[in-house]
C-alpha positions as CSV (number, residue, x, y, z in Angstrom):
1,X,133.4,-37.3,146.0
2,X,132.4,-39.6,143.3
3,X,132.7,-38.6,139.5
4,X,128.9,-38.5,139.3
5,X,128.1,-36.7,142.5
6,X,130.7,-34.3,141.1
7,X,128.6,-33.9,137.8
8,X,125.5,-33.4,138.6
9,X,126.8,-30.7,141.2
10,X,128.5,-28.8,138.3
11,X,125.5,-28.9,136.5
12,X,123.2,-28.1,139.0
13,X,125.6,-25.1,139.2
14,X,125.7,-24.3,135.7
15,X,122.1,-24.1,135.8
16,X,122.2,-21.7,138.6
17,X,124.1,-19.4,137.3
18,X,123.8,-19.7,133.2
19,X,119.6,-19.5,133.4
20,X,119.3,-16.0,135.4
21,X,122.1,-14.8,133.1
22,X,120.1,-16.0,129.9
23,X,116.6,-14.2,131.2
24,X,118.4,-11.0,131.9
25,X,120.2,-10.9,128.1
26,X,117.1,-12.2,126.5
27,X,115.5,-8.9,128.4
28,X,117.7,-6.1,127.2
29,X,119.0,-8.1,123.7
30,X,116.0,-8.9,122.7
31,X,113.2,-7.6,120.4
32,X,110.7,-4.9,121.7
33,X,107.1,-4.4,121.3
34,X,105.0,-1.1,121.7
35,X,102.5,-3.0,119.5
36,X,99.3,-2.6,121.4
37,X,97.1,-5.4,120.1
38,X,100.5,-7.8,120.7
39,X,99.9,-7.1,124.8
40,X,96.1,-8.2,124.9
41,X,94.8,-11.0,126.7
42,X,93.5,-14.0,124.3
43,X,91.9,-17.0,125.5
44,X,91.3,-20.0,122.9
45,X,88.9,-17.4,121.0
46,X,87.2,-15.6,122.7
47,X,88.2,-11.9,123.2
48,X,88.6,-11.1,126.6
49,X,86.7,-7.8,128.0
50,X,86.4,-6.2,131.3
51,X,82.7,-6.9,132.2
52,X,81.2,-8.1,135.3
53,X,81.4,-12.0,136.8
54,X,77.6,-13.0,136.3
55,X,78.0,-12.5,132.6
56,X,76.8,-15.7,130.3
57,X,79.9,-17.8,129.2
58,X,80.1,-20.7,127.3
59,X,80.0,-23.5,128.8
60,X,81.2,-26.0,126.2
61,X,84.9,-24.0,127.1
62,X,84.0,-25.9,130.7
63,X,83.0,-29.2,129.3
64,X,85.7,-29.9,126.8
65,X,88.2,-29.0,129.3
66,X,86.9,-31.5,132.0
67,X,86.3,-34.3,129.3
68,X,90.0,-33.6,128.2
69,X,91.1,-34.3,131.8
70,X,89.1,-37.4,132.5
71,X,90.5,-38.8,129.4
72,X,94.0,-37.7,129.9
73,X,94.6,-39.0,133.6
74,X,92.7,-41.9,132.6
75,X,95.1,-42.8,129.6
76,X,97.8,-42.5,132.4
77,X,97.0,-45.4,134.6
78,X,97.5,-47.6,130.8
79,X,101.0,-46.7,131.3
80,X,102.2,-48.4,134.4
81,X,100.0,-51.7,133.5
82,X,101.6,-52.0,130.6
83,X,104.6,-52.0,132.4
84,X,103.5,-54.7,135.0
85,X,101.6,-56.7,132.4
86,X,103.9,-60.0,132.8
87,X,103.4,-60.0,136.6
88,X,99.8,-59.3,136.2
89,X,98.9,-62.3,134.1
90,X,95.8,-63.0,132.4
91,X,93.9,-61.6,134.9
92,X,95.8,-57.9,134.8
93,X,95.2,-58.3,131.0
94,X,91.2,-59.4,131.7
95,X,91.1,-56.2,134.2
96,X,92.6,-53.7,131.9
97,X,90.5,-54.6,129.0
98,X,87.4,-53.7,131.2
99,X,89.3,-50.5,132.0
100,X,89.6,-49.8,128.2
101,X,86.0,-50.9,127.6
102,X,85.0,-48.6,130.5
103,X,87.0,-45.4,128.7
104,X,85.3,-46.5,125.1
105,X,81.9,-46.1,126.6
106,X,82.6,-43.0,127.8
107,X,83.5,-41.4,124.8
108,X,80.5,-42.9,122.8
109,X,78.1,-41.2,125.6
110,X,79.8,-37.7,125.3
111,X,79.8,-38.3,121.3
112,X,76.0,-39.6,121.3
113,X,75.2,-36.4,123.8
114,X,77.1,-34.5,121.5
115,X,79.0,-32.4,124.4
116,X,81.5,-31.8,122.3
117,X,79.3,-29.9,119.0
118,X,79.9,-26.6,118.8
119,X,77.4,-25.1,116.6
C-alpha cells in the first residue's frame, strides 16, 4: 500500500470512530437546558405558532429568499470563467461582461421595484 493510500485510510478511520465518540460525550458532558423559551422554534423573526396552512404570510420572506438564490448561483458561474479566462480570449472576456451586465440589470429592477423594502 502506498504512504498516502495508507493515510487517508487512517483518517478515514479516525473519523469513524473519534466523531460518534465526540456526539455521545458532548451529550452527557455537556450543558443542560430545562429553559422553556430556549426549545422554541424561531424563524428569522417571526414567532412561529400552531395555526392553520391558509393563514396570510409574508411574502417578502419568499422573495428575498429567491432573489438571494438567483444571485448566488449566478455569482457561481464567475468562478470557473475566471479560471478559463486565458483560453477564452477576448471573446470569453466580451461574453462574461454581458453576463455581468445581465446580473447588474437585475438588481436595479428588483431595487427600482423595491422587492426588497420592508416597510
Amino acid at each position: 500500500m502506498s504512504d498516502s493510500l495508507l493515510l487517508a485510510s487512517g483518517m478515514i478511520l479516525a473519523l469513524v470512530i473519534l466523531l460518534p465518540i465526540l456526539f455521545h460525550l458532548t451529550r452527557y458532558l455537556g450543558a443542560k437546558s430545562d429553559n422553556i423559551r430556549k426549545n422554541e422554534p424561531y424563524e428569522g423573526g417571526v414567532r412561529v405558532t400552531h395555526k392553520d396552512s391558509d393563514d396570510i404570510f409574508n411574502i417578502k420572506f419568499f422573495l428575498v429568499g429567491i432573489v438571494f438564490l438567483i444571485f448566488d448561483v449566478e455569482v457561481l458561474f464567475l468562478f470557473p470563467w475566471a479560471l478559463n479566462l486565458r483560453e477564452l480570449g477576448l471573446f470569453g472576456l466580451f461574453e462574461m461582461f454581458l453576463f455581468i451586465g445581465l446580473l447588474v440589470g437585475g438588481l436595479i429592477y428588483v431595487y427600482k421595484s423595491r422587492i426588497l423594502r420592508w416597510i
